[in-house]
C-alpha positions as CSV (number, residue, x, y, z in Angstrom):
1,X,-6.5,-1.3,11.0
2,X,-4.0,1.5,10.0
3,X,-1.8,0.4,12.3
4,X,-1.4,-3.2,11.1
5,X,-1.4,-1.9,7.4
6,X,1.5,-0.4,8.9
7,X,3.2,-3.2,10.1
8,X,2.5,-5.3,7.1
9,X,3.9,-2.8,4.8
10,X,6.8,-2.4,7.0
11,X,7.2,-5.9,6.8
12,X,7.4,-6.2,3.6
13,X,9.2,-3.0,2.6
14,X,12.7,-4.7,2.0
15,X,14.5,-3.5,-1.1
16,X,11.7,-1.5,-2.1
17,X,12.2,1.2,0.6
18,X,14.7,0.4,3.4
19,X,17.5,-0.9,0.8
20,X,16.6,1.6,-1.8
21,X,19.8,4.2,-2.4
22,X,17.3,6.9,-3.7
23,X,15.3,7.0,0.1
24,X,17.5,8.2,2.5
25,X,17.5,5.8,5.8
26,X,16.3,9.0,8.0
27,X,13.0,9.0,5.4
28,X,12.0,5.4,6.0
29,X,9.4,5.8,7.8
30,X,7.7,8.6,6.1
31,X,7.9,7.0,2.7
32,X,6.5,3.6,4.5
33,X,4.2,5.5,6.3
34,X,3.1,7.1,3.2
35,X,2.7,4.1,1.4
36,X,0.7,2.8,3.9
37,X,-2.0,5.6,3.7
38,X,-2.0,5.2,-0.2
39,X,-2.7,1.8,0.2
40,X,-5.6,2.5,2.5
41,X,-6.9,5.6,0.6
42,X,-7.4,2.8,-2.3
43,X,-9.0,0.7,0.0
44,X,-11.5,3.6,0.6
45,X,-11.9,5.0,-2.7
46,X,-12.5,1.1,-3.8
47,X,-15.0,0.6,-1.5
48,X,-17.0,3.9,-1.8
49,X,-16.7,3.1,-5.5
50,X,-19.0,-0.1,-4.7
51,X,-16.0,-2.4,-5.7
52,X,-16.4,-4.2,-1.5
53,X,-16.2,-7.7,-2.9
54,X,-13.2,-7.1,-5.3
55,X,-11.7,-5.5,-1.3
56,X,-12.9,-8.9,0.1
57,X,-11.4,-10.9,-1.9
58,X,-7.8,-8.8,-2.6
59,X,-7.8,-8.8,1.5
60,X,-8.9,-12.6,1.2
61,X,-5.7,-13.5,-0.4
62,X,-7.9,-15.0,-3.5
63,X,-5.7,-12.1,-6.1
64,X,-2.7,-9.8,-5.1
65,X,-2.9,-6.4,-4.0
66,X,-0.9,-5.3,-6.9
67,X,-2.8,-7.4,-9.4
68,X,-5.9,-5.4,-8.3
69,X,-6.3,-2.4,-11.2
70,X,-7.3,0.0,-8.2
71,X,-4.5,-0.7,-5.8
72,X,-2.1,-0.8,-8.4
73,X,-3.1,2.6,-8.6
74,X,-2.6,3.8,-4.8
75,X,0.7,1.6,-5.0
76,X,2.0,3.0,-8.5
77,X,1.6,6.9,-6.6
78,X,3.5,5.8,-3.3
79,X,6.5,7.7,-4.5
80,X,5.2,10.7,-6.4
81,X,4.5,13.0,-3.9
C-alpha cells in the first residue's frame, strides 16, 4: 500500500515538489517520500482514532484528502521537518 501511496503522490507532486525552487532536484525524492509517510501516518492515526469510515470514504473519492480536517494535518506538516 506504501508503495502505491508512493506512486500516487509522485504522480501528483508537480509544482508542489518537482517544480518548486525552494526543493532542490537532488531532494525530490525524500521530500516525496516524506510526504508520502505523512500522508499514511494520518491514515493510521485516523483510523486508530476510530475515524475508519471518514478513511473509507476520503479513499472512496466521496471528499478530498485535503478537505479531510485529519489529513490536512499530515499534509500541512509535509514540509516542516
Amino acid at each position: 500500500m506504501f508503495e502505491n501511496l508512493l506512486e500516487l503522490v509522485k504522480g501528483n507532486a508537480g509544482d508542489a515538489i518537482i517544480n518548486n525552487s525552494a526543493v532542490p532536484n537532488e531532494k525530490n525524492d525524500a521530500v516525496i517520500s516524506h510526504a508520502s509517510a505523512s500522508i499514511m501516518d494520518s491514515l493510521k492515526n485516523q483510523i486508530g482514532g476510530g475515524n475508519l469510515t471518514e478513511v473509507i470514504s476520503t479513499l472512496g473519492g466521496k471528499s478530498g484528502l485535503a478537505n479531510n480536517p485529519g489529513m490536512a494535518t499530515g499534509i500541512s506538516n509535509v514540509g516542516a521537518s
